[in-house]
N, C-alpha and C positions, 0 to 999 in steps of 0.2 A: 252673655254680655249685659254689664247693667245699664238699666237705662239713664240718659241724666235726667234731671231733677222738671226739668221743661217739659222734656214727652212725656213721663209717667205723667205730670198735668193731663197731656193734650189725649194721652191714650184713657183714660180716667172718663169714660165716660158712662151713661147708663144704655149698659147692655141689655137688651130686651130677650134673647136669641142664644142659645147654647149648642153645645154639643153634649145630651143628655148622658151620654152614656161613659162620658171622659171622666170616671170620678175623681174627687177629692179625698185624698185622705185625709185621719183624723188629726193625725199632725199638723198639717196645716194649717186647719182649720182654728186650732188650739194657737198657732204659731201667729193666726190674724189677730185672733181675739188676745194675746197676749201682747202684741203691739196696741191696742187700743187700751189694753190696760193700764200701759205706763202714759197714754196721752195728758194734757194737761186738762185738771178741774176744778171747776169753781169752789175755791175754799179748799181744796183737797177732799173734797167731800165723798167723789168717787162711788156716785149712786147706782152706776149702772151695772147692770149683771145679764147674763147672756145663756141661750140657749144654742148649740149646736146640732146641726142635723147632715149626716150625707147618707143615709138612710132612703132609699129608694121610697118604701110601700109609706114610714114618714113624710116625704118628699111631697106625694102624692096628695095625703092628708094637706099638709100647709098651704098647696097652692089652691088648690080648691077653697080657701078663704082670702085668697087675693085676687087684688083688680087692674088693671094694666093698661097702660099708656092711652092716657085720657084724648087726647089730641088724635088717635088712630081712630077714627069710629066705625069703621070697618073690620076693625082686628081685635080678637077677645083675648088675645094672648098668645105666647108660643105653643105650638102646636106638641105633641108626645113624639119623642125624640131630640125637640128643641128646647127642652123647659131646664130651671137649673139643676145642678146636680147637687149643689148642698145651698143650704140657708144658714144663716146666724139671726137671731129671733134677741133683739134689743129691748128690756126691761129697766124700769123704773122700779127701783126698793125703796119703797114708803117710808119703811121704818126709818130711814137715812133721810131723805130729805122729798118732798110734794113738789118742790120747785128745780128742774135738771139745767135749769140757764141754759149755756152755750154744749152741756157736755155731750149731747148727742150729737149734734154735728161735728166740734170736734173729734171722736170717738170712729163715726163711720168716714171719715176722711181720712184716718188711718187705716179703717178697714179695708176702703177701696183703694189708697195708692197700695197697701201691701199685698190685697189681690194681684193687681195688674204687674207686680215688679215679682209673680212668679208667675208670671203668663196667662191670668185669670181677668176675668173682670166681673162686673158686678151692677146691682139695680136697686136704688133706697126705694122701698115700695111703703106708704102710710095709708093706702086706702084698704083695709083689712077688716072683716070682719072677725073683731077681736075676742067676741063672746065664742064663737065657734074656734079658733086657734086657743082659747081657755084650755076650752074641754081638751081637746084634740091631743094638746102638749102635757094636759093637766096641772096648765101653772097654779101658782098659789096667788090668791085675793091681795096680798103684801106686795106684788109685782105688779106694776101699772105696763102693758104693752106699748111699748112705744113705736117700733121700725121692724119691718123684717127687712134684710136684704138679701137679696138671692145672687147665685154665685155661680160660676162657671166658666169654663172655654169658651170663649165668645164665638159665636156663628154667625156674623151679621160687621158689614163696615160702616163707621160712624166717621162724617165729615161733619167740620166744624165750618160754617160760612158766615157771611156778613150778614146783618138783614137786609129787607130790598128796600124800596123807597115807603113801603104800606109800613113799617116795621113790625113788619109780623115775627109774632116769636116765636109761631107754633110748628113745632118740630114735623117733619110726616118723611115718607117711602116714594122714593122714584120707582120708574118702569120696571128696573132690575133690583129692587127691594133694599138700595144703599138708605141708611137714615142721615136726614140731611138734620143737623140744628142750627136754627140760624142765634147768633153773639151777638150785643150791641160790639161799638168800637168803643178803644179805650178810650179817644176823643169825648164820646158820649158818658161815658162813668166818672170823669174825674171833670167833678164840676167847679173845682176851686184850685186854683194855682199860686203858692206864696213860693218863691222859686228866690235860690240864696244866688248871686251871683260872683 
């Protein structure tokens, strides 16, 4: 059943937590990256280019140059058995243009609703030791690393809440390991009103 257009929003969230061993096949994965392909970009310039991986002992290799969820200072990441089971590895092609405007966000917003709307989800990770993911992948010097995001059966529930009166924004784990994120309200985001009557 598909989902409507609201809950893949609300299901859309950054999974920290897998089921390592659920893997992805390559179709898919090709099937994400080819939705982001047709997304929209700036000037049609269309700089981005992509590395795929559901390659276990690769797997391995990539996360060991990522860093994870800054707001947990307790937790170094998912544990072996919980980690993802594929990545998509977001590049910048030089030769094309130095400047990617809006196209990586656009680009992994398709990435992640087309995860979650075949039962996946997913986690934009930018803190990356990118000289080490070089070697590792053997990208070329013409590819600026922009995002890894990593992929998987989610093994973790993710509630969406208000903030409290402190408006704290920083995400953390209750007793029973739920992740809670606290949203402003819409009230607070929409700071100007010209309303047609």
């Amino acid at each position: 059943m598909k989902l409507p257009l609201r809950d893949l929003f609300k299901e859309n969230r950054s999974y920290r937590r897998f089921y390592e061993d659920k893997s992805i096949k390559t179709e898919i994965l090709e099937e994400i990256v080819d939705n982001a392909r047709i997304a929209n970009s700036a000037g049609n310039k269309q700089p981005l280019k992509y590395i795929i991986s559901n390659n276990r002992e690769t797997n391995e290799k990539i996360f060991l140059t990522l860093s994870w969820a800054a707001y947990l200072k307790d937790w170094e990441g998912p544990e072996r058995g919980e980690r993802p089971s594929a990545y998509i590895v977001m590049l910048g092609d030089k030769k094309i243009s130095s400047n990617y405007l809006a196209d990586p966000g656009i680009a992994m917003t398709y990435i992640l609703l087309s995860a979650v709307e075949k039962g996946l989800g997913g986690c934009i990770i930018a803190t990356i030791d990118r000289k080490k993911l070089r070697e590792i992948l053997n990208i070329a010097e013409e590819y600026e690393i922009l995002y890894v995001i990593a992929l998987g059966e989610p093994k973790e529930t993710i509630v969406l809440e208000d903030l409290n009166e402190n408006g704290d924004i920083k995400y953390y784990r209750d007793d029973e390991q739920i992740h809670h994120v606290p949203k402003r309200s819409l009230q607070e985001i929409i700071v100007g009103r010209y309303i047609a009557e």
